[in-house]
Residue, then its C-alpha position, 0 to 999 in steps of 0.5 A: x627615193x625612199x631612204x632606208x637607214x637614217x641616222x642621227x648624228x652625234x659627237x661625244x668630242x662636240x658635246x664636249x667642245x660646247x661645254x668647253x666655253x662655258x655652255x654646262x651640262x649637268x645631269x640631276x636625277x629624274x627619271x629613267x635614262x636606261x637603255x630600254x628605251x634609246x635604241x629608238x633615236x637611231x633606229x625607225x621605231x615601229x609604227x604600227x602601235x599606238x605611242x603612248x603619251x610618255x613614249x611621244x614625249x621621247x620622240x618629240x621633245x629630247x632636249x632644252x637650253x635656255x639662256x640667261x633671259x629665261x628663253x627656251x630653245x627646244x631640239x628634236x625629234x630628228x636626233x639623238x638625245x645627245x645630239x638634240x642637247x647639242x642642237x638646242x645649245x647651238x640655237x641659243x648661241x646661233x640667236x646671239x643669246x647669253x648665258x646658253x646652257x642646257x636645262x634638260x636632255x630627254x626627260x632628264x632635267x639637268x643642272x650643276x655638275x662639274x665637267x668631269x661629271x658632265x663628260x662621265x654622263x655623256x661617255x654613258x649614254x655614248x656607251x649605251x647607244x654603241x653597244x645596243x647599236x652593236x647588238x642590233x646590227x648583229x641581229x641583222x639590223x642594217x640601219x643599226x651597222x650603218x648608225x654605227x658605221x657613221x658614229x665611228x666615222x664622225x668620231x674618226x675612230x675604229x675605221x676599218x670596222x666602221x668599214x665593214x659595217x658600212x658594207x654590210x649595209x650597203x650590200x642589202x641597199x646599194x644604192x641608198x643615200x644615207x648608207x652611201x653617204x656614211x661610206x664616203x665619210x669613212x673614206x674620206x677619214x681614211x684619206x682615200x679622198x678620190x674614191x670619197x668624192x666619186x661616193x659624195x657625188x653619187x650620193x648627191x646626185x641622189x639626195x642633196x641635202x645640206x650634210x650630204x653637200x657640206x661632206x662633200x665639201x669638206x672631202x675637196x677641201x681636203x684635196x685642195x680644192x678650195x673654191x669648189x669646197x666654198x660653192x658646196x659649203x655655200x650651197x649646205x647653207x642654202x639646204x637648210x643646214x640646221x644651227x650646228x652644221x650652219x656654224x661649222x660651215x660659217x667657221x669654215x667659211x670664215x677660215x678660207x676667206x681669212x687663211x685660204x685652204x691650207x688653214x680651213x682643213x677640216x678637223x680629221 
């Protein structure tokens, strides 16, 4: 089945819980970091032209950590920058290195800032990406209403607007995984969690992959379904979850075994 809107998620509150134990992020001028070119990182970009070898480099290569050995751990193309910085982290950290931060977040070498400064960085790319999102989607763009509608439902903010924009997405492809997926999230943030797994089952009858299982375990977990939320999480893993999901789900994982379901809610 032909997916229509992709996304790539991203968390300013997860970035921001890396940088909490100790994993810096700093910015250091060099090179544009403007909007021009963002949007591309939520949106499929065109095609039909030719890359140029700097634009490639965007694409392919958005962030760096390295750990105290001098190892360098590479993210992308299949997430934002800011996502990309929190995936190479996460696999630094998931080998058990130490000393994990990141170097670099897109063509942006980065080192030394406070965290005051690193959380003002990561509020402006995260304000770049939502306004351009927001003037896509007004132009008609659906995969920009649904990149924003999962944004809002990731963060568990502005739901009732990440709402409308799920349905505007979804009225042009009813039936695509990816836009139905964001709609069972938001669901499943507003505690409508019914209605969520009735989505979640759809949307994994459809396309399995380890996000579309782990939300559909975090929506059973949540309705005290706790060994069909283990089974679920179990099988992400066994999707291929990447380093940053696997973690959340091991963490997950770990809470019902130790605390049962009424500790291993996930975060709303």
């Amino acid at each position: 089945m032909t997916v229509l809107f992709t996304r790539c998620q991203f968390s300013v509150s997860s970035i921001r819980a890396l940088t909490g134990v100790g994993l810096m992020l700093g910015l250091a001028a060099c090179g544009d970091t403007g909007s021009n070119w963002e949007p591309q990182d939520m949106f499929a970009a065109p095609t039909e032209q030719k890359l140029d070898d700097r634009y490639r480099a965007m694409i392919d290569f958005k962030a760096m950590a390295r750990d105290a050995n001098g190892k360098e751990y590479a993210a992308g193309p299949k997430a934002t920058v800011l996502g990309a910085v929190e995936e190479a982290v996460a696999m630094c950290s998931q080998a058990n290195a130490q000393g994990c931060k990141a170097v670099r977040v897109g063509l942006t070498w980065v080192d030394g800032l406070d965290q005051v400064a690193i959380e003002s960085v990561i509020q402006s790319y995260n304000d770049t990406m939502t306004a351009e999102a927001y003037h896509a989607a007004g132009q008609g763009n659906m995969g920009a209403a649904n990149w924003l509608a999962y944004h809002y439902a990731v963060l568990g903010e502005n739901l009732t607007e990440a709402e409308r924009l799920s349905k505007q997405a979804l009225s042009v492809a009813p039936d695509d995984p990816g836009a139905l997926d964001t709609y069972g999230l938001i669901l499943y943030r507003q505690g409508r969690y019914q209605e969520a797994e009735e989505v979640f089952i759809r949307v994994n009858k459809a396309m399995p992959t380890a996000e579309h299982i782990a939300h559909f375990a975090d929506n059973a977990l949540a309705m005290g379904k706790a060994e069909m939320a283990r089974a679920a999480y179990q099988r992400a893993l066994q999707a291929g979850a990447g380093p940053v999901l696997s973690q959340t789900i091991q963490k997950r994982l770990l809470a019902l075994d130790l605390n049962g379901a009424g500790n291993a809610q996930p975060a709303q």
